[in-house]
C-alpha positions as CSV (number, residue, x, y, z in Angstrom):
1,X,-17.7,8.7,3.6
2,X,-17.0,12.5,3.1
3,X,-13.0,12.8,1.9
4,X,-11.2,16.3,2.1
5,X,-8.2,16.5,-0.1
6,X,-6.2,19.4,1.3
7,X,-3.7,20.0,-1.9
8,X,-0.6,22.0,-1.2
9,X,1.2,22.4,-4.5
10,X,3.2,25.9,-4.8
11,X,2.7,25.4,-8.4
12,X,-0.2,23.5,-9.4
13,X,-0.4,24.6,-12.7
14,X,3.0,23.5,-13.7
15,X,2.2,20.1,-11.7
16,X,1.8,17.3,-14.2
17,X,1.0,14.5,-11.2
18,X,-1.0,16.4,-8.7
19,X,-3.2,18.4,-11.2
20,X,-3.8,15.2,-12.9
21,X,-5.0,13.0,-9.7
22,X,-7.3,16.1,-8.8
23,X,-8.8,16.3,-11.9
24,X,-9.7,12.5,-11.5
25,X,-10.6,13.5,-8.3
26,X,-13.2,16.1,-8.7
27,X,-15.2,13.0,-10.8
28,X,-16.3,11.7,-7.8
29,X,-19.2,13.3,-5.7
30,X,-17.7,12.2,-2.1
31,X,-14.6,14.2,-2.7
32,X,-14.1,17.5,-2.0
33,X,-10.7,19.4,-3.5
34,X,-9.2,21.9,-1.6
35,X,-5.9,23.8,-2.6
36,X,-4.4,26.0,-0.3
37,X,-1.8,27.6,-2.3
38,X,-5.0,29.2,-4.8
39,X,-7.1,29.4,-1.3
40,X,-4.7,31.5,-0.2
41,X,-2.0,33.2,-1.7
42,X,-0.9,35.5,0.8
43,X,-0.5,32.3,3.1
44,X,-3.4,33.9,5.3
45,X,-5.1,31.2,6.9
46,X,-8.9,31.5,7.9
47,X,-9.0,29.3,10.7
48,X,-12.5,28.9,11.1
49,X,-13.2,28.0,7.2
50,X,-10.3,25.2,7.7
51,X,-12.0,24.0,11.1
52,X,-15.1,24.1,9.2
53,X,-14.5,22.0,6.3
54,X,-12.5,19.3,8.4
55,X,-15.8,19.1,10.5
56,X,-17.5,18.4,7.6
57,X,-15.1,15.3,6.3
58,X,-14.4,11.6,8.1
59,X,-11.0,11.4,6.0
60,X,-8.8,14.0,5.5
61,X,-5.9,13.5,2.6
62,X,-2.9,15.9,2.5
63,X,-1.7,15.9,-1.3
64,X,1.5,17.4,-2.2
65,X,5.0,17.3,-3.6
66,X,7.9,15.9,-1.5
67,X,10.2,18.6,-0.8
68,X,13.2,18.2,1.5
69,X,11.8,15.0,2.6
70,X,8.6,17.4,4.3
71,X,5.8,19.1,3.4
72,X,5.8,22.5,1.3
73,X,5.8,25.5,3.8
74,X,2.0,26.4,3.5
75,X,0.8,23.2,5.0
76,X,2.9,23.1,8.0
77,X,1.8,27.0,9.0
78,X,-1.9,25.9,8.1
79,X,-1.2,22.4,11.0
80,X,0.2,25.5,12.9
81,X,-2.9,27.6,12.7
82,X,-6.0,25.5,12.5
83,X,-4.8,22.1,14.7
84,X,-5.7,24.6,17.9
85,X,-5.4,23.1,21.5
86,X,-9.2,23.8,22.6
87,X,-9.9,22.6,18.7
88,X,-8.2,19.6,17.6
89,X,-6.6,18.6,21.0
90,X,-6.2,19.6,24.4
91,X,-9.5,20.1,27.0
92,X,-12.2,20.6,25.0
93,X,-10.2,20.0,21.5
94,X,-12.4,16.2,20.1
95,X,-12.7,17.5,16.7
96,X,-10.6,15.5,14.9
97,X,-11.6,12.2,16.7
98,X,-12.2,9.5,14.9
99,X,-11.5,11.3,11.6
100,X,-9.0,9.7,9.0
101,X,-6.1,11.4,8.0
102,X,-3.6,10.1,5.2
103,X,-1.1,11.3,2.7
104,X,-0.6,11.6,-1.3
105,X,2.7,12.5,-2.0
106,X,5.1,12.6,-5.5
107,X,8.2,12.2,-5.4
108,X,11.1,13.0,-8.1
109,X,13.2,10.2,-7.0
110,X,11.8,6.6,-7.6
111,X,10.4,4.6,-5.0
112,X,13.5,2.2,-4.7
113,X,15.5,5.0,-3.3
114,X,13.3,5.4,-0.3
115,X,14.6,2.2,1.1
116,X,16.9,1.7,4.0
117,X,19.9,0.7,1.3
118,X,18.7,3.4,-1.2
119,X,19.9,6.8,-1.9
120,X,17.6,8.5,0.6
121,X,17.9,6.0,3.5
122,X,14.2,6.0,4.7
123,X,11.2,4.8,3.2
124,X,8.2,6.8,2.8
125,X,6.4,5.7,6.0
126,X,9.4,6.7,7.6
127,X,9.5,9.9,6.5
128,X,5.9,10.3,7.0
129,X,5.9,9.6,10.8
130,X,5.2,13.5,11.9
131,X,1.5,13.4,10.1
132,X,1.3,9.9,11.5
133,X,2.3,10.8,14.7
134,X,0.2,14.7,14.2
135,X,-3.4,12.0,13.4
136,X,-2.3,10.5,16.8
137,X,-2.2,13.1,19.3
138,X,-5.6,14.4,17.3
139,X,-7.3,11.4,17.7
140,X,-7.3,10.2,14.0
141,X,-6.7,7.1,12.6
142,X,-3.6,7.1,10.1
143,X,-3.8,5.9,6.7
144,X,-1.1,4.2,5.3
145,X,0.5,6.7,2.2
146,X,0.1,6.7,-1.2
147,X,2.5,7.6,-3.2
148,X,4.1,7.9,-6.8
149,X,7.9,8.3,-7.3
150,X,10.1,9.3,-10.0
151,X,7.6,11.4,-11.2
152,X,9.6,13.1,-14.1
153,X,9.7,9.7,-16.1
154,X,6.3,8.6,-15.5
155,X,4.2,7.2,-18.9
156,X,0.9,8.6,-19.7
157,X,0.0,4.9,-19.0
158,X,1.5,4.7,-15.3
159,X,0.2,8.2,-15.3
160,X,-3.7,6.8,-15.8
161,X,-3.0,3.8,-13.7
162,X,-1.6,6.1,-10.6
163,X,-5.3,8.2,-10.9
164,X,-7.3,5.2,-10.8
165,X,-5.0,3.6,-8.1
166,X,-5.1,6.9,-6.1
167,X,-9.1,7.0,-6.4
168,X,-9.2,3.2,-5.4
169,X,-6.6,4.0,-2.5
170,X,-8.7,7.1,-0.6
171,X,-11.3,5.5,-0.9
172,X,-10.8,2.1,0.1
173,X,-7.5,2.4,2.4
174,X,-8.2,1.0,6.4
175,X,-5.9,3.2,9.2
176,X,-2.9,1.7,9.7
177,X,-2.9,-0.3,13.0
178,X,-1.5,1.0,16.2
C-alpha cells in the first residue's frame, strides 16, 4: 500500500515532533512525504499535481500541529482547491473512492485534557469529525487518529517510541467502522 503524508507545519524547521516522525518516515520506501508549506510558500496550490499524487496513494495521512482545535490555514484552502466536485465528488468525481484518509496530529496540551471532563471538553476524534466526515462524502474510508499530546514535555525516549508507534500506526491502522 502507497501512503501520502500531506504535512502542513507553518514551521517545520522549528517543529521538534513533526520533523522528527518525517524523518522516520522517509525510511520507509511505501511512504511518500509531502509538505505543503515548503511546496508552496505563496499558498499557490497546483491542483493538478495535488490530484495527481492522491491518485497515486491508497492512504492518504494529513500530519500537522493542532491549532485552534483545526487544521493550520494552508490545508483547509488546499481541501478547498483540490477536493473538486467533478474530481473527488459530485457526477463524475470517484477519485477518492476507496482511498484511506487519516490524521497525525500534536498537540501542546496532553491527551487527558481532550476528554469530555478535561480542559478542552472534546476528545480528539471529536474534534476530528470534519476530516472524518470530508473521507465520507469522498468516498474514503476514515482512519482512526493518531496522535501525541503535550508535546513541549515529551522525552527523547517517548519521542523514539511516538516514531516507531506512528510508523506502526499508518501502516497498520484499519478505517474506522461506519
Amino acid at each position: 500500500m502507497k501512503t501520502l503524508v500531506i504535512v502542513t507545519h507553518p514551521d517545520l524547521l522549528s517543529s521538534r515532533i513533526n520533523k522528527a516522525w518525517i524523518n522516520e518516515l522517509r525510511k520507509h520506501d511505501n511512504i511518500t512525504i509531502h509538505s505543503l508549506y515548503e511546496e508552496y510558500p505563496a499558498e499557490e496550490i497546483d491542483t493538478a499535481r495535488e490530484q495527481s499524487l492522491l491518485k497515486a496513494h491508497d492512504r492518504i495521512i494529513f500530519q500537522y500541529p493542532l491549532y485552534w482545535y483545526s487544521s493550520p490555514p494552508l490545508l483547509k484552502k488546499w481541501f478547498d482547491a483540490v477536493l473538486q466536485h467533478g474530481w473527488a465528488y459530485g457526477e463524475g468525481g470517484d477519485n477518492m473512492q476507496g482511498k484511506e484518509i487519516g490524521v497525525a496530529i500534536s498537540t501542546g496540551g496532553s491527551l487527558q485534557s481532550y476528554e469530555p471532563e478535561g480542559a478542552n471538553r472534546f476528545t480528539i476524534r471529536e474534534l476530528m469529525r470534519p476530516v472524518e466526515a470530508l473521507a465520507h462524502f469522498i468516498g474514503a474510508s476514515y482512519l482512526p487518529p493518531f496522535t501525541l499530546g503535550d508535546i513541549f514535555h515529551v522525552t527523547e525516549e517517548q519521542l523514539e517510541q511516538s516514531k516507531m508507534a506512528y510508523v506502526n500506526h499508518i501502516t497498520t491502522v484499519a478505517a474506522v467502522a461506519k
